[in-house]
Structures are given as C-alpha cells and as structure tokens.
C-alpha positions in Angstrom: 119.2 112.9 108.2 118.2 116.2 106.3 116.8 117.5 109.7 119.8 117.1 111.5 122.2 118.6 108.6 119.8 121.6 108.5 120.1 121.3 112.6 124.0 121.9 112.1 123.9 124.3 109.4 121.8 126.6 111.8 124.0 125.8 114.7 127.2 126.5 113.0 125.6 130.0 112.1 124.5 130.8 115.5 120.8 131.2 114.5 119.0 128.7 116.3 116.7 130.4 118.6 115.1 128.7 121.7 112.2 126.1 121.3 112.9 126.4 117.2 110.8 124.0 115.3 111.5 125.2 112.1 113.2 129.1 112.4 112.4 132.2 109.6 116.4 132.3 109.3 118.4 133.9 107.0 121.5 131.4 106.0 125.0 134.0 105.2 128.3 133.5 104.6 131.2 135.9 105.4 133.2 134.8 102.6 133.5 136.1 98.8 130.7 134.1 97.5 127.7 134.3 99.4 125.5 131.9 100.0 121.5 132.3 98.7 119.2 133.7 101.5 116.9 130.6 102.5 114.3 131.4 104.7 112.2 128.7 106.9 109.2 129.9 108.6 109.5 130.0 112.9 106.6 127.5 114.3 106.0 128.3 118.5 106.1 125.2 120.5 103.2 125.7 122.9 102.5 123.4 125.8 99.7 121.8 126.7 99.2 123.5 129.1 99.2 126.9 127.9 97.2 126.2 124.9 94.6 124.9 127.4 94.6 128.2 129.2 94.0 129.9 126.1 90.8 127.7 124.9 89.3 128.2 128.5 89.5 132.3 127.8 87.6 131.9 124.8 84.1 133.0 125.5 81.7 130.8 123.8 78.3 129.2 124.1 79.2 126.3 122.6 81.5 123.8 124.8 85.3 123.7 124.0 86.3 120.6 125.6 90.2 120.4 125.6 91.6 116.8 125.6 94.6 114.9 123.8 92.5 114.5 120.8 91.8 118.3 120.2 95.4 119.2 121.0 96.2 116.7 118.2 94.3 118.7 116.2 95.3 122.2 116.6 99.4 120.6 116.7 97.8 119.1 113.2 96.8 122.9 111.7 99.2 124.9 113.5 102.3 122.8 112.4 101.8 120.1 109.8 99.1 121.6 107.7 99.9 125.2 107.9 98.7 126.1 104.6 95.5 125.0 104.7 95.0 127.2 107.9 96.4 130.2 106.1 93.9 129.9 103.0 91.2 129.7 105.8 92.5 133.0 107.2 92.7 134.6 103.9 88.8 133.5 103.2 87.0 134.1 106.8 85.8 137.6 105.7 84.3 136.5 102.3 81.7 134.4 104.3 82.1 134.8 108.0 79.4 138.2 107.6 76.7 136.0 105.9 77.1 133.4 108.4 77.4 135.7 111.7 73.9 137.6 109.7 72.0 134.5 109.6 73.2 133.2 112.6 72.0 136.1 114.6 68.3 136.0 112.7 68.0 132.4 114.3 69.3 132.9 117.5 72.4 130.4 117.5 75.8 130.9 118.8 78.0 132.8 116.8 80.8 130.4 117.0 78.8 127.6 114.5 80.3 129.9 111.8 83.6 128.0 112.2 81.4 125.1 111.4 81.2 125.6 107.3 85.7 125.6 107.8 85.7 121.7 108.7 82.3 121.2 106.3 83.8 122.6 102.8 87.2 124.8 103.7 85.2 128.0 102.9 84.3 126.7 99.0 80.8 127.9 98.1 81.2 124.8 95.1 83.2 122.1 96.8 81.4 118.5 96.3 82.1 115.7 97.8 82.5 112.3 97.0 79.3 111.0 98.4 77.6 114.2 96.8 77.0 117.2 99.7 77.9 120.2 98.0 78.7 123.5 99.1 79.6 125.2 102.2 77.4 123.3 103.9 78.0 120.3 102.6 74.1 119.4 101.8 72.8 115.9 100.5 70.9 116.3 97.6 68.2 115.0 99.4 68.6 117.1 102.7 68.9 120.0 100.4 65.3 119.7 99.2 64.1 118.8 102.7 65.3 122.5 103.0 63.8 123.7 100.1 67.2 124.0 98.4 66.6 123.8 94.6 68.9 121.5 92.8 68.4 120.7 88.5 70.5 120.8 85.5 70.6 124.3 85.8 71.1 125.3 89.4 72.1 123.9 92.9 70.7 126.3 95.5 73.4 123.9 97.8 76.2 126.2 96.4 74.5 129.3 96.9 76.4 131.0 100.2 73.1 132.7 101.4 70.1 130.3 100.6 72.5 127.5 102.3 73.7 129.5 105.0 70.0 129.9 106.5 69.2 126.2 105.6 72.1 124.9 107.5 70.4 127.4 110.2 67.0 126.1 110.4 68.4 122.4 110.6 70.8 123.4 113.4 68.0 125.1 115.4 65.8 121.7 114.6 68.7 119.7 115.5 69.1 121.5 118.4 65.3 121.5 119.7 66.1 117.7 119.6 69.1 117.5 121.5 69.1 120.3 123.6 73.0 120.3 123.4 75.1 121.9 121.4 77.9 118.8 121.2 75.7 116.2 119.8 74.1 119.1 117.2 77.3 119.1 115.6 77.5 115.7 115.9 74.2 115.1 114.2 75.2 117.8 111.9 77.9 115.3 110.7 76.5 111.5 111.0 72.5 112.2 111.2 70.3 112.3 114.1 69.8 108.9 113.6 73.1 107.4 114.5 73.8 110.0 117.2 70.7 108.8 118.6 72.3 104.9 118.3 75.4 106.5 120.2 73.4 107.0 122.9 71.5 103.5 123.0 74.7 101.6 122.6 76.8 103.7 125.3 73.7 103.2 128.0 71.6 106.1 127.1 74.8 108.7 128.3 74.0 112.2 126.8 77.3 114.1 126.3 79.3 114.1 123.1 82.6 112.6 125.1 80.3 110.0 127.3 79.4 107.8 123.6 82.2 108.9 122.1 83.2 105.9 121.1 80.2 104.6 119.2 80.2 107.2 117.3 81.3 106.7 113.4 84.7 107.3 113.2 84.3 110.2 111.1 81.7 111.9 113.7 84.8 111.2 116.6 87.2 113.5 115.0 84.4 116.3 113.7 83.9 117.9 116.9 87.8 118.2 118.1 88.6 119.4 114.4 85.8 122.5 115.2 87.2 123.3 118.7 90.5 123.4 117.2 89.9 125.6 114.5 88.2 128.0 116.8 91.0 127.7 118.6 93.6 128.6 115.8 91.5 130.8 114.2 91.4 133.0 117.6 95.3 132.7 118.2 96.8 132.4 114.5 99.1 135.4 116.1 100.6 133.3 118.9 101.3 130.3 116.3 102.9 132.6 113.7 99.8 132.2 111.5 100.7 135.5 109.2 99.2 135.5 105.4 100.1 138.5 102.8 96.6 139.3 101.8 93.2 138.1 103.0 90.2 138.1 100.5 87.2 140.3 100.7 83.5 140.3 99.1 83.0 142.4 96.2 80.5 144.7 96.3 77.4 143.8 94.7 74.0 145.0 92.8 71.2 142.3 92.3 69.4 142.5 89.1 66.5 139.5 88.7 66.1 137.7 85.4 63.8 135.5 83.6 64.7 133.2 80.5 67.5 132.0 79.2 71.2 134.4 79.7 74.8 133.7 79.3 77.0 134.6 82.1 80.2 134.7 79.2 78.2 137.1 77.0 77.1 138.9 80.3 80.8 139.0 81.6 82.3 140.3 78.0 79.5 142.7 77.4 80.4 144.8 81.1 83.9 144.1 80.9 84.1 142.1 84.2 86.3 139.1 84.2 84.3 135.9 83.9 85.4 134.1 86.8 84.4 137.0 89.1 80.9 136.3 87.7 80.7 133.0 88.2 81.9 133.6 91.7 79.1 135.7 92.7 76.9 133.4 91.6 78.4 129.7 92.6 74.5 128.2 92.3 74.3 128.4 88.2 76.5 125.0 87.7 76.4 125.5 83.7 77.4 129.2 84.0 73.5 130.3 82.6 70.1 131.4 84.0 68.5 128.0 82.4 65.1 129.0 80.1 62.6 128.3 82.8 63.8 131.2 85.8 61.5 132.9 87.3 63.2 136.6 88.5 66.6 135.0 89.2 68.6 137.2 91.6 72.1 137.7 89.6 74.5 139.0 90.8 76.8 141.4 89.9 80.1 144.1 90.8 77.9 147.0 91.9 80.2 149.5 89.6 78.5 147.5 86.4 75.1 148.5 87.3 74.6 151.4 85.6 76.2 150.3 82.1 74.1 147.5 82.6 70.8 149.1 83.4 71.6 151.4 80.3 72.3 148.6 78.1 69.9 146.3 79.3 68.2 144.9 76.0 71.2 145.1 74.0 73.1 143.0 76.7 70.4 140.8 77.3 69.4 139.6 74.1 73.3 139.0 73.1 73.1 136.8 76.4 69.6 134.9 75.1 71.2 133.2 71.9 74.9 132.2 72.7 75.2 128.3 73.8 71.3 128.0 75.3 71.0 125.0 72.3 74.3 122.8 73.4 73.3 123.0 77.1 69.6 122.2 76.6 71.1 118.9 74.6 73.6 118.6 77.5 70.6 118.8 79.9 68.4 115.9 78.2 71.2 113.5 77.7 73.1 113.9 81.3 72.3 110.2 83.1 69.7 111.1 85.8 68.6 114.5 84.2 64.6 115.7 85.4 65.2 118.6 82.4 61.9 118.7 80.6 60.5 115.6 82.5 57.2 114.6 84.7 57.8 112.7 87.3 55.9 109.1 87.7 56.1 106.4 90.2 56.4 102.7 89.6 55.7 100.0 91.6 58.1 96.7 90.8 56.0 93.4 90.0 57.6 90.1 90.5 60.3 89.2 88.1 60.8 92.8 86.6 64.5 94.0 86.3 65.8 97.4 85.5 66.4 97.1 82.0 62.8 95.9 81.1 61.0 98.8 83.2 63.8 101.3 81.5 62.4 99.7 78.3 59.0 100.3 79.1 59.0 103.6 80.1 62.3 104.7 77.4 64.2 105.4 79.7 68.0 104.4 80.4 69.1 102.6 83.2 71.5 104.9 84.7 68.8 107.1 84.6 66.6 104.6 87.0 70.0 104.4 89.2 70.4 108.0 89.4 66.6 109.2 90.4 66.8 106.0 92.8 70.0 106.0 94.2 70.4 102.6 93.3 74.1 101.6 93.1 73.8 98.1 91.5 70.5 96.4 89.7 69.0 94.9 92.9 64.9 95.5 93.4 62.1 94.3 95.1 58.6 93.2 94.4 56.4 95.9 96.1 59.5 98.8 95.7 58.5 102.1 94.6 60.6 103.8 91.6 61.0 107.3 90.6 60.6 107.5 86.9 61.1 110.8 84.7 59.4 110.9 81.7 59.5 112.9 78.5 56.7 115.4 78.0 54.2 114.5 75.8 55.0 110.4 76.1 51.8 108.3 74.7 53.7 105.3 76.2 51.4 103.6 78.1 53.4 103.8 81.9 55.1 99.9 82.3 51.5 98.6 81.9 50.6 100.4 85.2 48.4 102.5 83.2 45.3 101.4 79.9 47.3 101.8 76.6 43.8 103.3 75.9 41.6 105.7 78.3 38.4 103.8 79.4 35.2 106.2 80.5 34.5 107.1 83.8 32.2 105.1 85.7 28.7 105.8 86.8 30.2 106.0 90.6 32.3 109.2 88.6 34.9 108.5 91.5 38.3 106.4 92.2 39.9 105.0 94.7 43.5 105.4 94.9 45.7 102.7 94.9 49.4 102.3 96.9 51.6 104.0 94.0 49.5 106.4 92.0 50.1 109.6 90.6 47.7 112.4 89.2 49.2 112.0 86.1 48.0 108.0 86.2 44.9 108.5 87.3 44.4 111.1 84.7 45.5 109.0 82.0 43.1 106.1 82.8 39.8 107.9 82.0 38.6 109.8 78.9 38.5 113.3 79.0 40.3 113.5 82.4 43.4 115.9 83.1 45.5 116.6 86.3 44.2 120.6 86.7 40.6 119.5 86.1 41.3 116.6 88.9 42.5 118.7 91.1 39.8 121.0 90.6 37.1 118.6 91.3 38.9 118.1 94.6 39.7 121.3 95.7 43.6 120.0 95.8 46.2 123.0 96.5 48.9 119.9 95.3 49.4 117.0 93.7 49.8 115.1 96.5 47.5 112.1 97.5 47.1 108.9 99.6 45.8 105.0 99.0 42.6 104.7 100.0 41.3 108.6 98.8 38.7 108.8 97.1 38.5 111.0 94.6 35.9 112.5 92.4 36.7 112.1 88.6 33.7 113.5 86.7 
C-alpha cells in the first residue's frame, strides 16, 4: 500500500524516471507552503543478461561462474542490503594493500582478497559465534595450526598482517590439494574434509557446481556470495553504489616492547585518541602488552614517534603500573584461562566424572570444558584431557603421578606410557627435572611418544 501511494505521489509530480526502483527525487510543491525535500536513492535495474556480460569482462584467475544463485546475490547487495556494500566500499583500502602484499609473496590470485569481505565484513576483531575471529575468521585451533598465538593477553587471529599471511599459506596448502580454485574456497569455508565427502557422495565429480548439492548449506551460498561481491565491488558505479568518504590506514611507526604497558596511559601520554590505538593494534584483546612480551611490535601514528622516542621512560613506566594488577586477577579467574599455567594431560579411568578430576587437580569444570571443548559432562574411559595447572602445584596429578618421588632405578631409564608428560615423568623420580630430562636426551622439545625410552639418570 505505501509503495503504491509513494508510486502516485511521484507520478503526480512527473518525476518517475524509466526502470525506477526507488528514484533520488526531490518531492515540491508550487503552492505557498512547500513541501520538505525527501530524497530516495535511484537503484538501476540491470538484466540478467547484462550483468552477465559484465562478470565475463572481469579478468580473473579465479572462476566466476554466473547462474540464478549468484545473480540472487549481487540483486541481494546491490538492492536490499545496500548499506552493508557501502561500509565495504568505504573499508577496501584499509586492508585490500595488506592482502594484495601477501597475496603476491605467495603467488595467489589477487582476487582472494574479496575473500576476507564474505569472512568478517573487513573487521580485524569480528568473532563469531562458533569462535573464528578476525578477518579471517580463524578457529582457535586452526589459528595455532598456523602458528597464530592466542592467550589472555593477545589473539594473533585479529592481527590484519600475521592473519593475512596465515590465511595465505592455508589457501596455497588447500590449493596444492585441490588443484582448483572453487573447491579452495569451498574448503576454506566447511574444511577439506567435508569438501572431500562432497565429492564421494556426488560420484567422485570434481567441480564446485557438479557436488553442489552435498555441500553444507552454508558452503552452497559461500562461493556465489564471493563472485558477487567481486562483482559489485568492480561495478558499484553502474548500481549507484556512491559513499561520502572511504577510510584510509593511518600512517604508522613500529616500536617493540617487552613487559607489562597500558595502551590508555600510552594513548593519553602522546595525545592520540584511544580508539585509534587500539585500532592499530586489534591483537591486544585487554588493551595491554601482557607482562610476559617479548619485543611486541606496537603500533603507533607515525607523527607520535618522536615525542615518544623522547619520552620514552617517562611514558613507559606511567604505562607499567596503571591496571597490570586487575587484569592479571581477570586473567587467572577467566573460565578456560592457560595464564600462569603448565599444561598436563590426563587420561580418564572408568567411572571418573568431570567434577572429581576438576577436584583432583583444583581446577573448575568450566575450565576442563573450555581447554577440551567439551560442551556437556560426557567422557570416556581411555579419553585424553588437557589440564592447566597452577605453577608451583604439589598436588599429586589425579593419582596419575606418586604423591611422593620414588628413586630412579638401577636400569636409570623409563618407558613412556600412552598419556605422559615431561612434567609427569619428572615428578615420579627424585631429583629429576624437565631441563635435566631433556638434557639427558638431547630433546630440542618437550614432545615424546609411548613406547620411548628415555634415560633418567
């Protein structure tokens, strides 16, 4: 009913121009009292046809495959979602040069920058509600298969560079195992592992449109939505895609930082507004270098450098004392916090439950749930638990481990069993330590297999 009153309003006016969806029109009257000036922004009506022609002149070393379903989604952010297209245009140019950088120093098409748009909408600290964060959208546990840091402190998932050339590497691997570009972004979205399903269940076909549909449903509409925003993206002109400003990177100095620093007392000491800060540096979640960095890389405008290298000690110390207590109270109580912590592995005996190994090991057990990713209380006899434990605990390890050292046999070796640490095996003999362990065993790591034997005196 509104549509049609507007419909006559414009028509009575004379302003209703040819293929109008909704017309930038400016509503007068002739008489005494004017009426307001309303203006409604003009929306082309392309064809499917023509939009077609356009894609195919797009040069591109990715496929743009043009169907029903990607017109539905460039009629979806050319027309009913407008908005979110123009905040896209006004934030390409604060990350599209990092991308296209790391992009070219792998070797991958230029276009997968249009990728991180349908990931995270260009936000460095967007989180989702299964947990990827950033532009990438990383698991937490992908993330640390890229060597993406993530503690109380900092999530090397929101940082634009570190994550940039982590998505990279997994593209390229993704690639090496697909050899096509379709089902990388596929498996960029779902996991190798259900692409690689896809392609059982739809008899072993290999293109992205051939298992289409046994694909999640999430997966089907993740490739159209990137073909279409490579396709708006390219022709915002021809769809009236206009914005009054468009964002750019501030220019920045780097200056690397160890211990504890406030990015407030940073931020009010060089007169830069807090939020810009922040900004630059979207991988420090509690807005501090946590106590334990090693040459952090902070950011900061590059006209603040000099005041700040003058002032360096002044500034820094001011930035050592204010809030480092509250956040390293904050950091030991958060449910699932590592901060301070060794980690321990536990191996479930028949009958035990969550609360009694929490008990054991005093711990809480959100905590177990967290380092686990266990969602309810169900565990198995024979299951392996992650287990963070305070430093300096003489709590004998859910009677895994002697409440009392015993001395090392005459052998002066052990075998290890399914399950153990360095940290266990250390505790079970007199005198025993991790560093002198690994000495004795020329280990470069702590990592170690069942059925090793090790030497132990």
């Amino acid at each position: 009913m509104k549509k049609k009153l507007f419909r006559h309003i414009v028509l009575s006016l004379g302003l209703l121009l040819p293929g109008l969806c909704a017309a930038t029109a400016i509503l007068t009257d002739t008489s005494k009292n004017p009426v307001p000036e309303i203006h409604y922004e003009y929306i082309p009506d392309l064809s499917y046809n023509e939009v077609e022609a356009r894609l195919a002149s797009l040069e591109s070393n990715v496929p743009l495959s043009y169907n029903k379903v990607v017109k539905s989604f460039i009629d979806y952010f050319t027309v009913r979602d407008r908005n979110y297209t123009k905040l896209m245009i006004q934030r390409v140019n604060l990350y599209f040069p990092i991308f296209e950088y790391y992009l070219e120093k792998h070797g991958l098409p230029d276009e997968l920058k249009y990728l991180s748009i349908i990931e995270s909408g260009l936000n460095p600290t967007a989180i989702s509600r299964v947990g990827a964060a950033g532009l990438w959208q990383f698991m937490p546990s992908t993330g640390r298969l890229f060597k993406l840091y993530q503690d109380f402190y900092i999530d090397e998932r929101l940082d634009p560079y570190k994550s940039t050339e982590a998505a990279c590497i997994y593209m390229k691997s993704l690639y090496n195992q697909f050899k096509d570009w379709e089902l990388v972004l596929a498996s960029y979205n779902a996991g190798p592992g259900k692409v690689r399903r896809a392609i059982r269940r739809s008899g072993y076909k290999k293109k992205f449109w051939e298992i289409y549909d046994f694909l999640p449903r999430e997966t089907r509409s993740y490739l159209p939505q990137f073909v279409a925003m490579i396709y708006v993206l390219n022709h915002q002109r021809e769809h009236n895609l206009t914005v009054d400003h468009v964002l750019y990177p501030i220019k920045t100095d780097t200056i690397h930082l160890s211990n504890y620093a406030d990015l407030k007392s940073i931020a009010d000491q060089l007169n830069v507004c807090y939020e810009d800060i922040r900004n630059l540096n979207p991988s420090l979640k509690r807005g501090a270098i946590p106590p334990h960095a090693r040459s952090f890389p902070l950011r900061i405008p590059v006209d603040k450098m000099p005041h700040l290298t003058a002032n360096r000690k002044q500034i820094l110390d001011s930035a050592a004392v204010n809030g480092e207590e509250e956040l390293a109270k904050l950091a030991t109580n958060e449910a699932g916090s590592t901060y301070g912590r060794h980690k321990v592995r536990h191996r479930v005996r028949s009958g035990e439950v969550l609360g009694t190994i929490a008990q054991n090991y005093n711990v809480r057990v959100s905590d177990l749930r967290k380092w686990n990713n266990i969602s309810g209380n169900l565990i198995r006899a024979g299951q392996s638990l992650d287990i963070w434990i305070s430093s300096g605990s003489t709590q004998a390890v859910a009677n895994n481990i002697p409440s009392s050292p015993k001395d090392i046999p005459a052998t002066k070796t052990h075998l290890v069993q399914p399950g153990d640490t360095l940290w266990e095996i250390s505790l079970q003999y007199k005198g025993l330590t991790i560093e002198k362990l690994k000495q004795l065993n020329n280990l470069q790591n702590n990592k170690i297999k069942p059925g090793q034997t090790l030497i132990i005196g």
